[in-house]
C-alpha positions in Angstrom: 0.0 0.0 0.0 1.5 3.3 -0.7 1.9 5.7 1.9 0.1 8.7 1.9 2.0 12.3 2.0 2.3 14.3 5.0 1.3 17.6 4.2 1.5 20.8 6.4 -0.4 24.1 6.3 0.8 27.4 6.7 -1.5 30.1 7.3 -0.4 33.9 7.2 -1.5 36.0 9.3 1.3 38.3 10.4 0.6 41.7 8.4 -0.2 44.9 9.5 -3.3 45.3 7.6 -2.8 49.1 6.6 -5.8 49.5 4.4 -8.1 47.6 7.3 -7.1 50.2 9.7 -7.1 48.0 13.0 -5.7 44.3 13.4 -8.0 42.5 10.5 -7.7 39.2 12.2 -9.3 39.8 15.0 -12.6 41.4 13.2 -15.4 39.4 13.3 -17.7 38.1 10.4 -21.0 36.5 12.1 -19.7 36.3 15.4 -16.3 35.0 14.7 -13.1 36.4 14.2 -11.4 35.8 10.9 -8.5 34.8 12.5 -10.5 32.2 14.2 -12.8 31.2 10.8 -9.2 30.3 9.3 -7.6 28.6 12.1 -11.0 25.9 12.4 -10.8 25.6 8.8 -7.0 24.1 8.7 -7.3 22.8 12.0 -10.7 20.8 10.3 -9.0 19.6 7.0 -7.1 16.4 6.5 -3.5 18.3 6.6 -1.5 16.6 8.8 0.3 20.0 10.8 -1.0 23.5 11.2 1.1 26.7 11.2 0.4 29.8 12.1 2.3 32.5 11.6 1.8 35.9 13.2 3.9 39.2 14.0 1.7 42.1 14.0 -0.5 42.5 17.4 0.7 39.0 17.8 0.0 38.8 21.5 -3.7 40.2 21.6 -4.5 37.9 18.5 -3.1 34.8 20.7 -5.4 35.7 23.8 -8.5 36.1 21.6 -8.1 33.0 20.1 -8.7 29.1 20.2 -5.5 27.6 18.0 -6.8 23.8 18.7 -3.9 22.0 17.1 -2.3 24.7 15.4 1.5 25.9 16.5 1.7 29.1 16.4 5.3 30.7 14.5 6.0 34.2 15.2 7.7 36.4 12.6 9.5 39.1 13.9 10.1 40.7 10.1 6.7 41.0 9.6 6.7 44.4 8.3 9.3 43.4 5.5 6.3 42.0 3.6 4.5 38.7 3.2 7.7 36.5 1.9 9.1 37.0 5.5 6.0 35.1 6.7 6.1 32.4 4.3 9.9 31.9 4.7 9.1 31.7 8.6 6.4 28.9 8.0 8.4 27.0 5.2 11.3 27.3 7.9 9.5 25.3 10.7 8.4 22.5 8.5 8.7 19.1 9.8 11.3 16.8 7.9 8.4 14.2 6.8 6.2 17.0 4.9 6.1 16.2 1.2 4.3 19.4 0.5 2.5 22.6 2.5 -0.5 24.4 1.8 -0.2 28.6 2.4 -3.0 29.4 2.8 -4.4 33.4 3.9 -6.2 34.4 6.9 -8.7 36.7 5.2 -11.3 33.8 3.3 -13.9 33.6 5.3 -15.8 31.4 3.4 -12.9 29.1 2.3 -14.0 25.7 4.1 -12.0 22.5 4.8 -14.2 20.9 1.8 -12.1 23.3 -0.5 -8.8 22.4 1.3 -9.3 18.7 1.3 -9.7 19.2 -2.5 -6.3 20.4 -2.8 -4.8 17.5 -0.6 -6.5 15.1 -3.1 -5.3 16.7 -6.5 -1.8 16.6 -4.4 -2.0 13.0 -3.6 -3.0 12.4 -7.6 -0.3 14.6 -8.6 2.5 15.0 -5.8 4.8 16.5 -8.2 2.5 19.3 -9.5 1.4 22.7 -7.4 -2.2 22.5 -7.2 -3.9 25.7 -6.5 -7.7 26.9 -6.6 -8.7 28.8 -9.1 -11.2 31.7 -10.1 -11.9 32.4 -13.8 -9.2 30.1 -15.0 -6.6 32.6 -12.1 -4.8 30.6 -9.6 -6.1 32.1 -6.2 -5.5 30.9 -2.7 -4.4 28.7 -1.2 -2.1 26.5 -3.0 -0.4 23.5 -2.3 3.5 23.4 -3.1 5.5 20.3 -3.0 8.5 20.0 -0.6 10.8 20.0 -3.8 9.6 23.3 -5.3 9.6 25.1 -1.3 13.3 26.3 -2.2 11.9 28.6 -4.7 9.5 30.2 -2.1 12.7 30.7 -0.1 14.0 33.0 -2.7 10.8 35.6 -2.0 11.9 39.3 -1.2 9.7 41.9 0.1 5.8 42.0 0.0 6.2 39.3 -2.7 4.1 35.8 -2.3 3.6 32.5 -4.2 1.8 33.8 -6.7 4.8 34.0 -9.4 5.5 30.9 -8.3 2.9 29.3 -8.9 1.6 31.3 -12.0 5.4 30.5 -13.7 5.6 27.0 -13.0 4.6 24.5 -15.6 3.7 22.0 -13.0 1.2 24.3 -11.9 -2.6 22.7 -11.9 -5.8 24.6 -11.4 -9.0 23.6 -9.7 -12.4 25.9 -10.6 -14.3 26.7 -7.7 -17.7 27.0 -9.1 -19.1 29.4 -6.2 -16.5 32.5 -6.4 -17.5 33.9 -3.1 -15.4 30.8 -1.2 -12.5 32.8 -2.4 -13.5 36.2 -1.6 -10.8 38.0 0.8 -11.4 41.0 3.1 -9.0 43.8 2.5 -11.4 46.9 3.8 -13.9 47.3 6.7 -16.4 48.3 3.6 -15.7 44.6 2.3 -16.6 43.1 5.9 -19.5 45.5 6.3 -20.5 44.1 2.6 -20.1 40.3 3.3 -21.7 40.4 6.7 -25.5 42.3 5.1 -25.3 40.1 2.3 -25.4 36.9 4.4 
């Protein structure tokens, strides 16, 4: 029988949120926090580890919220841009990870259905970077194999996967047919939005 991959996830959540105006991953969409949605979401899938890595308001974010079985990873170059969190979460991989998720703290209606879906095109195609998709874009999250993390590695700046995973041949998209799941919060206005519409 062949032996399944482990797979970790690494969610982000370590930026200042400048155009949010306050610590974005504390506000609250239906009564939970969208720090929390996130964490339930990875912490509910089949991946095998959960990181999370913070920096900004790190210690009020880690009192207001229930991390289950996630370890929490604390980036203290946070303000250098998003690479410095993924470098932090690629850094604290476990040796028997084959390939890790990074995922973004600001989908509230991402679910571990969408997730799991990932881990299955990964286990189908464990060479490939699988990564949901929008309109035929690659969107978030994506899952890299360990043999491609190097590249991540190379990020500088408020860069993220995206060229990564746009560039790379190996690249393979899965349509979400409802485009909401992959709707992220960037404003209080887009909260406000998502929370009268629901």
């Amino acid at each position: 029988m062949k032996k399944l991959q482990k797979i970790a996830c690494i969610v982000l959540a370590a930026g200042s949120a400048v155009r949010f105006g306050s610590p974005k991953q504390l506000a609250e969409l239906h009564g939970r926090s969208l720090i929390q949605i996130a964490i339930d979401t990875a912490n509910s899938s089949q991946v095998d580890y959960v990181f999370l890595v913070l920096g900004n308001s790190s210690s009020e974010i880690l009192q207001n919220l229930r991390l289950g079985r996630a370890q929490v990873v604390l980036n203290k170059n946070y303000q250098e841009g998003i690479s410095t969190s993924i470098k932090s979460g690629v850094a604290n991989l476990p040796d028997d990870v084959s390939g890790a998720i990074v995922m973004v703290a600001d989908q509230p209606y991402l679910t571990s259905h969408y997730v799991d879906l990932l881990i299955d095109g990964f286990r189908e195609s464990p060479e490939n970077i699988i990564a949901l998709s929008s309109g035929g874009e690659a969107r978030n999250p994506v899952i890299i194999p360990c043999s491609l993390l190097s590249v991540l590695e190379k990020l500088e700046g408020d860069e993220g996967a995206r060229a990564v995973v746009k560039n790379n041949p190996k690249t393979i998209l899965l349509e979400v047919s409802d485009p909401k799941v992959l709707v992220d919060v960037d404003t209080k206005a887009s909260l406000l939005k998502l929370e009268n519409e629901s």
